[in-house]
VEXDREN-2710 file (C-alpha; in Angstrom, 1 decimal):
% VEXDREN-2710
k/r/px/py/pz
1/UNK/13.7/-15.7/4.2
2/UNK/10.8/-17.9/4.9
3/UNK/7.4/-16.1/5.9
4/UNK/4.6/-18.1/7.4
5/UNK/0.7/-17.0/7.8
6/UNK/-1.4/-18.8/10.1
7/UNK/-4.9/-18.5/11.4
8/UNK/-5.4/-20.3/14.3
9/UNK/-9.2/-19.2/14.8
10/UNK/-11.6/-21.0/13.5
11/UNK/-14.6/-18.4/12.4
12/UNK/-18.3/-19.1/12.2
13/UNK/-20.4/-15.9/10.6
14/UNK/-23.3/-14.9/9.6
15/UNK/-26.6/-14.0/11.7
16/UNK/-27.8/-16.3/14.8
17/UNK/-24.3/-17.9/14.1
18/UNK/-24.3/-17.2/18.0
19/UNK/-26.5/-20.7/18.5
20/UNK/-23.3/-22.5/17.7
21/UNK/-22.9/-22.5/21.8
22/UNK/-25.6/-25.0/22.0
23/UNK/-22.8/-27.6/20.4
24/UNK/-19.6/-27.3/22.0
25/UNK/-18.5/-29.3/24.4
26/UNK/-17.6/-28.5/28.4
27/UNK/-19.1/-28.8/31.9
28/UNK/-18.2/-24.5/33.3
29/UNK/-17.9/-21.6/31.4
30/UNK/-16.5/-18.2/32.4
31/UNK/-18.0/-15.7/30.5
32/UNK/-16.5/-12.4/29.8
33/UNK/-18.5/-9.2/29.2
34/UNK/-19.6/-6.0/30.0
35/UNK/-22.6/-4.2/31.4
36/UNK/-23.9/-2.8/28.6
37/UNK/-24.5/-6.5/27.0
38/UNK/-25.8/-7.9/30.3
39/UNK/-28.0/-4.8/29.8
40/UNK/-29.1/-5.4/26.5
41/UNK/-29.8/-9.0/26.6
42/UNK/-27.0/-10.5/24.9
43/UNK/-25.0/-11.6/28.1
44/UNK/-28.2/-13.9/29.3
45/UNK/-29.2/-15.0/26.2
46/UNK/-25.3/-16.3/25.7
47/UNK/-26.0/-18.0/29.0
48/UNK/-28.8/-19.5/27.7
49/UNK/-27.4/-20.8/24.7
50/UNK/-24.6/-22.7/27.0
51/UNK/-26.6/-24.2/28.8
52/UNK/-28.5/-26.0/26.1
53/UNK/-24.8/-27.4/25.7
54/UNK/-25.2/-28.3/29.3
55/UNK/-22.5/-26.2/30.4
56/UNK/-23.1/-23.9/33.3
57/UNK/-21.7/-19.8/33.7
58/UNK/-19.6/-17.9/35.7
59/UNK/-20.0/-14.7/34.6
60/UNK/-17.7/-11.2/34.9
61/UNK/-18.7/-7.9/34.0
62/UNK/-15.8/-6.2/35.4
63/UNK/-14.7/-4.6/31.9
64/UNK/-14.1/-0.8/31.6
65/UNK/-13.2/0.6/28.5
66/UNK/-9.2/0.2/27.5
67/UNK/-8.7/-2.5/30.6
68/UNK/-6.2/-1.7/32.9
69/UNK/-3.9/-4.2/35.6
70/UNK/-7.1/-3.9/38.0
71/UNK/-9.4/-5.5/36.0
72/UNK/-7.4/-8.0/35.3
73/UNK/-6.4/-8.9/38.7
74/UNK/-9.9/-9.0/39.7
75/UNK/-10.5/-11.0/36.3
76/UNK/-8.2/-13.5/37.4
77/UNK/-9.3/-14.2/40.9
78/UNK/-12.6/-14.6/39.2
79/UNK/-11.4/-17.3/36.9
80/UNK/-9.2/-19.3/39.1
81/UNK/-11.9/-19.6/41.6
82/UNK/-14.7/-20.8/38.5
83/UNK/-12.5/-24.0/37.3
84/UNK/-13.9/-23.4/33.9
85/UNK/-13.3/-25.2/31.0
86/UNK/-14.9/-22.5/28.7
87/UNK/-13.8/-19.2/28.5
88/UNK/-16.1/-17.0/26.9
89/UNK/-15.5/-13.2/25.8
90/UNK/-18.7/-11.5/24.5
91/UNK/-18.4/-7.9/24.2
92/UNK/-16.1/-5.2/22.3
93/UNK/-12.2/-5.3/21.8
94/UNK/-12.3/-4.3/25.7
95/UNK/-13.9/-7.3/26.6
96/UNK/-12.1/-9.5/24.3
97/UNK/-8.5/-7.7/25.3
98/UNK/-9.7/-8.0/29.1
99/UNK/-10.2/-11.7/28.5
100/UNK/-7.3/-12.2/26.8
101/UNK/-5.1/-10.5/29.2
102/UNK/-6.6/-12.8/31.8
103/UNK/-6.3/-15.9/30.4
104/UNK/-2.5/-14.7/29.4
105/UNK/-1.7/-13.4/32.6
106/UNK/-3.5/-16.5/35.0
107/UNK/-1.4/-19.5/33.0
108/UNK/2.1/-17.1/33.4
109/UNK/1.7/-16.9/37.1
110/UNK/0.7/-20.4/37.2
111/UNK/3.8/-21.6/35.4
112/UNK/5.9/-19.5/38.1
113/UNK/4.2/-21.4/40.8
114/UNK/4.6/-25.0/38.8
115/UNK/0.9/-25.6/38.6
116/UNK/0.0/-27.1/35.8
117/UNK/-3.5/-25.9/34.1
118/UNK/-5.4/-27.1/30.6
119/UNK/-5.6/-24.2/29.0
120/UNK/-9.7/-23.6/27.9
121/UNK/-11.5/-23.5/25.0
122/UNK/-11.7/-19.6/24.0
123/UNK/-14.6/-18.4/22.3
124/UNK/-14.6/-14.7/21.1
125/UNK/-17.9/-12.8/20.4
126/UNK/-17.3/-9.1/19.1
127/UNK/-20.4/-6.8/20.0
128/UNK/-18.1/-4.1/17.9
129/UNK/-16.6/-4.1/14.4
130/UNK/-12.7/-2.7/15.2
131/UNK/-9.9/-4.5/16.9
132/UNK/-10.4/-7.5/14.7
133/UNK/-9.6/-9.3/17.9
134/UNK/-11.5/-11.8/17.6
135/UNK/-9.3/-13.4/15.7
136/UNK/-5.8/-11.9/16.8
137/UNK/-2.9/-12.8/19.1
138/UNK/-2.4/-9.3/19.8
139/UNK/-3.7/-7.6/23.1
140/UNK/-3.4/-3.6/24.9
141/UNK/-3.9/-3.7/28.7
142/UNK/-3.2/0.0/29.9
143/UNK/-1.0/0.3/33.0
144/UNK/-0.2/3.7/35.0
145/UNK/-1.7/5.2/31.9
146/UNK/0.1/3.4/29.0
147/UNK/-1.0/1.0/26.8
148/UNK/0.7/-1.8/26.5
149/UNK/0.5/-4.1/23.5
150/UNK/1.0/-7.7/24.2
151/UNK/1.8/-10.3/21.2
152/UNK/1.9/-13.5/22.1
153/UNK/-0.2/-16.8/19.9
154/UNK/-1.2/-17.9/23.0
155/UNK/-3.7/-14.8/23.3
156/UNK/-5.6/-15.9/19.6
157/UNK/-8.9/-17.2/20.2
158/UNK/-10.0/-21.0/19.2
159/UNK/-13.2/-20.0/18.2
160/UNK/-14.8/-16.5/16.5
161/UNK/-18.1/-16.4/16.7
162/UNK/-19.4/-13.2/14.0
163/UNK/-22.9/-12.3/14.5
164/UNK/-24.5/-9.4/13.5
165/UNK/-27.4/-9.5/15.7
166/UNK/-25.1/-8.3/18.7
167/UNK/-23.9/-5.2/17.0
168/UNK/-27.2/-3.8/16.1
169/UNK/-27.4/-1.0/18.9
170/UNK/-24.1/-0.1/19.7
171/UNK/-23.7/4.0/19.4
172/UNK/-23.2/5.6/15.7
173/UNK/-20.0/7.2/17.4
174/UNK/-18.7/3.7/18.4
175/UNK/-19.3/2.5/15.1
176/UNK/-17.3/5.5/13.4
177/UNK/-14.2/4.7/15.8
178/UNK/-14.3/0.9/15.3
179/UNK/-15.1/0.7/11.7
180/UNK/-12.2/3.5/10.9
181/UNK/-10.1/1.3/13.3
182/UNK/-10.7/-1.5/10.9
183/UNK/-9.7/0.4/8.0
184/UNK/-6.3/1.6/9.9
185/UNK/-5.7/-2.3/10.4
186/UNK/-6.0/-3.2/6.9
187/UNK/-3.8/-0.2/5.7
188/UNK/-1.0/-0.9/8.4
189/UNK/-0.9/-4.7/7.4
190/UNK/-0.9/-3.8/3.8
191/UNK/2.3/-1.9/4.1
192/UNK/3.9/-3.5/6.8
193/UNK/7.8/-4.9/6.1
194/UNK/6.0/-8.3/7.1
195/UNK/3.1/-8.0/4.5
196/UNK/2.7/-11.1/2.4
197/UNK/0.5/-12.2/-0.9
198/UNK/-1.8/-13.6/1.7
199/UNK/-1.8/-10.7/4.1
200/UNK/-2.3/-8.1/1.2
201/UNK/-5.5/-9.9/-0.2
202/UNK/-7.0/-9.6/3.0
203/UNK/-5.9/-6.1/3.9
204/UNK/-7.3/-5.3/0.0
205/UNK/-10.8/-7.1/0.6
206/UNK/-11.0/-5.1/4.1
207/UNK/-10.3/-1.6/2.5
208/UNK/-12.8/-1.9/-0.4
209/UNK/-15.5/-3.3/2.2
210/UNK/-15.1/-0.6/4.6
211/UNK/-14.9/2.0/1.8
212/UNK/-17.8/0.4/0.6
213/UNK/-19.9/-0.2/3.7
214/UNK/-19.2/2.0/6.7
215/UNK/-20.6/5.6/5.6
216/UNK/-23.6/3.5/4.8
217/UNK/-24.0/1.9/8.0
218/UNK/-23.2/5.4/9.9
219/UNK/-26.3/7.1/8.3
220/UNK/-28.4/4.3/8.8
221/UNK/-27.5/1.7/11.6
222/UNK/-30.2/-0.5/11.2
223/UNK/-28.7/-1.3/7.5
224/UNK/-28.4/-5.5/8.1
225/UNK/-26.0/-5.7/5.1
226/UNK/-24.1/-3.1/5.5
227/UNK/-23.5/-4.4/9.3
228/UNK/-22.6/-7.8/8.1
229/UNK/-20.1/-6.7/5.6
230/UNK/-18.4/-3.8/8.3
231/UNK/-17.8/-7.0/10.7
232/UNK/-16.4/-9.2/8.1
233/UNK/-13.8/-6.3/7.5
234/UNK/-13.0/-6.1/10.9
235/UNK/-12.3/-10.0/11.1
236/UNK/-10.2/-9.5/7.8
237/UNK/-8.3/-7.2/8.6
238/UNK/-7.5/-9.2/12.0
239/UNK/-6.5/-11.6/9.9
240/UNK/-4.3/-9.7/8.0
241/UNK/-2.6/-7.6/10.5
242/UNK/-2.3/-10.7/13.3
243/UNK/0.3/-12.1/10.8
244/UNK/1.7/-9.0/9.1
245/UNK/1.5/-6.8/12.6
246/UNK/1.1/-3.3/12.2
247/UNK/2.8/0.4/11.8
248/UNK/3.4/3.5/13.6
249/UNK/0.2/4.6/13.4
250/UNK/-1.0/2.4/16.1
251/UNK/2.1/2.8/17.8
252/UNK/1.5/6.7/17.9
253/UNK/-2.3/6.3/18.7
254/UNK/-1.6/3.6/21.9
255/UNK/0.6/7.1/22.9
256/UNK/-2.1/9.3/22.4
257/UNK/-5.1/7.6/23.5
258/UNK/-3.4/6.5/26.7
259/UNK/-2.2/9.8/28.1
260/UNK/-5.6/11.5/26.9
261/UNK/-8.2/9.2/26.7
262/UNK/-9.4/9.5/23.3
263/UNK/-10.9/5.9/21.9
264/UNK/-8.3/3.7/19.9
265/UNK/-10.4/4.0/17.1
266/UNK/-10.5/7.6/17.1
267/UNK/-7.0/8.3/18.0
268/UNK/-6.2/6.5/14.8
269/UNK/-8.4/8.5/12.3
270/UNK/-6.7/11.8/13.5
271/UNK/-3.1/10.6/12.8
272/UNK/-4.2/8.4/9.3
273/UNK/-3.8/10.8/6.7
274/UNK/-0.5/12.4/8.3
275/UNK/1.1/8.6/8.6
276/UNK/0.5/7.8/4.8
277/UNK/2.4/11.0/4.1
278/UNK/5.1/10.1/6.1
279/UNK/5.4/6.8/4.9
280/UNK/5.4/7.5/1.5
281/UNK/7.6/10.4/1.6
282/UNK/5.3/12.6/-0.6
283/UNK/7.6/15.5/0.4
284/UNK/10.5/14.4/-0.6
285/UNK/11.7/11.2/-3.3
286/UNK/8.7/8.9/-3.0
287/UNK/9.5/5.7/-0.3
288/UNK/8.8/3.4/-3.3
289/UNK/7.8/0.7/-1.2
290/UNK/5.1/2.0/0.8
291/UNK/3.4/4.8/-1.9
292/UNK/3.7/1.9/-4.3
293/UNK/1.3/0.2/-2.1
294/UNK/-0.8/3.3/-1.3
295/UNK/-1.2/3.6/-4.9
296/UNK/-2.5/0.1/-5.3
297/UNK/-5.2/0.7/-2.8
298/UNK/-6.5/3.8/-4.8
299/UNK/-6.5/1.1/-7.8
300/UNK/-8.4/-0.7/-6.0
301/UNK/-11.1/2.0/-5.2
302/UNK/-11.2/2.7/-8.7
303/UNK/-9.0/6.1/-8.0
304/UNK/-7.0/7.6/-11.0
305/UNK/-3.4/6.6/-10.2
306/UNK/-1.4/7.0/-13.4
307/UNK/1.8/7.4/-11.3
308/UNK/2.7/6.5/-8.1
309/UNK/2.0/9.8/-6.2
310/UNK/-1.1/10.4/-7.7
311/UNK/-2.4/7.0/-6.6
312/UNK/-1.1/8.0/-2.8
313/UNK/-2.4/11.5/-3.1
314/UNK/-5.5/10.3/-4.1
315/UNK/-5.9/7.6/-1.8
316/UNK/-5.3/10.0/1.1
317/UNK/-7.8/12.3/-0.2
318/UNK/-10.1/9.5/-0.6
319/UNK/-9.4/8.9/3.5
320/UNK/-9.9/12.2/4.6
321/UNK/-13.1/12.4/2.4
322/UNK/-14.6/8.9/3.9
323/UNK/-13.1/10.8/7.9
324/UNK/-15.3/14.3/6.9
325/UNK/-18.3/12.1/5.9
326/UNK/-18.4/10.4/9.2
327/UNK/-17.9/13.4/11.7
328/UNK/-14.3/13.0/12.5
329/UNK/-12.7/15.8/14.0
330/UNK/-9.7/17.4/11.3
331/UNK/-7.0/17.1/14.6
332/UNK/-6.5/16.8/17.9
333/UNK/-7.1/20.1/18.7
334/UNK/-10.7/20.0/17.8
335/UNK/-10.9/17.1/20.7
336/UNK/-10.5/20.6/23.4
337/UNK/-6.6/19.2/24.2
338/UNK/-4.8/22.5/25.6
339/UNK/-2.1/23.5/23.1
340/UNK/0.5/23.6/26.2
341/UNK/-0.4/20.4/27.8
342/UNK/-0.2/18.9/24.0
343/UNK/3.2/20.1/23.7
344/UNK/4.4/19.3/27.2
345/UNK/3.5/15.3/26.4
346/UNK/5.1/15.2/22.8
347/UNK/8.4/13.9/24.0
348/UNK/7.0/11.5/26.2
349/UNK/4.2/10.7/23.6
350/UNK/7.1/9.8/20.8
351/UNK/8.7/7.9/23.3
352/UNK/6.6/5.5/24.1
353/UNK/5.5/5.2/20.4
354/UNK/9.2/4.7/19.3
355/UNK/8.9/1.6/21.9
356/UNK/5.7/0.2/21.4
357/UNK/5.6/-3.4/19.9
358/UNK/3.9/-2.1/16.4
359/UNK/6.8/0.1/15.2
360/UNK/9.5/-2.5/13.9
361/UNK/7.1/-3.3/11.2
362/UNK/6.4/0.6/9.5
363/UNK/7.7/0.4/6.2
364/UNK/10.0/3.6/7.1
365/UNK/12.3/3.2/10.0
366/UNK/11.1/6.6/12.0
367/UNK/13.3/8.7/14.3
368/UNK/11.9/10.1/17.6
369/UNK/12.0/13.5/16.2
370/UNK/9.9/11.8/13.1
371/UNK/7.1/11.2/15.7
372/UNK/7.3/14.1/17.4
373/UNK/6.7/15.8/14.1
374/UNK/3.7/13.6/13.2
375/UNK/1.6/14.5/16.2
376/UNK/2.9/18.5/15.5
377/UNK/0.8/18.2/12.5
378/UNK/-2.0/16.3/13.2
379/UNK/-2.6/18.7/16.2
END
């Protein structure tokens, strides 16, 4: 079998790494963001910044959180009618997924009409440290309430832009969700059945850094280091997971999150410690593969892990530890879901998780009873 690992992004970090703008080339930018960052100051001073380059801006700030069909649609009418050159997304994995899906979505139905269109240089600016889209080819639009994951390397950005400047007031909440969102890509790529020596340095640096950094930059968002260091995981673990994809866990969370509205990030952290378990098999003869791996990240955090179960055990200790430190509810229940409107969405909950584009890749091939039980115990 012959694996491949690409990055098609090129990445530019560090802090007022934003001024790069000022350099590239174009004549008409469509800029992608939200209201938040046109409140803040980050959407005009990105305008700014473009037009130093000389390149004017046609801005929309139609993005809701988890983007559905309608934003796109409106996104699209927006960018046909702005003939831009640039494409710009400046916000969180919203933002970025909204202007990925619009990009994707405007060149398909212009291929179906046979109009040819040069496809524009896309610039990704995360406000957030999460999705790790900045640098992905992955993208969840949610339609009649399901999120749907699109994988295509059309959708990867040309450019990432990582400055930490943009993330200094987002909500201590958000930055729970995101950062444990990060830490959920790293894991997922680590023990994916399309995990590589590449991949798995990149998943390992993202797992120590978040370990390292995120409690730290909860208690105290104004920490610049610890900023810098959360959104270099994030754009890690992109890395990593973009070519080694992910696991059930996001399969079960894109369920979850969609038919109860509970941020990605979030969603995630509630099924973690319940998906390593599974996984590795801890209840019956260890799934050598992936507690092997588990183990190695407890190594890694300097965990004792003299066997293989001890190193998983601990590592999923070590998880729920890091969870209880930043405020994370212990299940779903705590989130004020109804026990009987829980139960009546399991079936449909497991099915759509046993279809979504992430579960191929688990390291253990799960039934839809599997699932089923999963949520059962994280609830």
């Amino acid at each position: 079998m012959i694996d491949k690992f690409q990055l098609k992004s090129k990445v530019y970090f560090n802090k007022q790494s934003i001024q790069l703008l000022e350099k590239i080339s174009g004549s008409k930018a469509f800029v992608v963001s939200d209201s938040i960052m046109e409140k803040l100051g980050y959407l005009q001073k990105t305008i700014e910044h473009l037009n130093k380059a000389g390149i004017s801006s046609c801005v929309f700030t139609g993005v809701r959180p988890d983007p559905d069909i309608n934003v796109i649609a409106e996104g699209i009418k927006a960018f046909n009618e702005s003939n831009a050159d640039v494409v710009v997304a400046l916000g969180g994995g919203s933002t970025i997924d909204s202007a990925k899906g619009i990009l994707y979505f405007a060149y398909k139905m212009a291929a179906l009409e046979d109009k040819k269109i040069n496809k524009p240089l896309f610039i990704a600016i995360p406000s957030t440290s999460g999705t790790g889209s900045e640098v992905t080819d992955f993208t969840v639009i949610t339609c009649e309430n399901k999120k749907v994951c699109i994988v295509d390397e059309f959708l990867a950005p040309d450019m990432a832009i990582l400055d930490s400047t943009c993330l200094q007031h987002v909500p201590q909440r958000v930055v729970v969700d995101t950062g444990i969102d990060v830490l959920v890509h790293a894991v997922e790529a680590y023990v994916s059945t399309r995990a590589t020596d590449f991949t798995d340095a990149l998943a390992e640096k993202a797992v120590k850094l978040i370990f390292e950094n995120l409690e730290k930059l909860y208690k105290n968002p104004a920490d610049p280091d610890a900023r810098d260091r959360v959104q270099n995981a994030s754009c890690i673990a992109g890395m990593a997971f973009t070519n080694a994809s992910l696991g059930i866990n996001h399969s079960l969370a894109h369920a979850l999150g969609g038919t109860f509205h509970i941020p990605h990030g979030r969603a995630n952290a509630l099924l973690l410690s319940a998906v390593i378990e599974y996984n590795a098999n801890l209840s019956g003869n260890l799934n050598d593969y992936a507690a092997q791996k588990y183990a190695n990240l407890a190594k890694i955090l300097q965990l004792p892990a003299w066997t293989i179960r001890e190193g998983t055990v601990n590592f999923i200790q070590a998880v729920n530890k890091l969870k209880k430190s930043l405020g994370i509810e212990e299940n779903i229940r705590a989130l004020n879901i109804e026990q009987k409107e829980f139960e009546d969405a399991l079936q449909h909950l497991a099915e759509a998780a046993m279809i979504d584009r992430c579960t191929p890749t688990n390291p253990k091939n799960p039934s839809k009873e599997d699932l089923v039980n999963i949520y059962k115990r994280c609830y």
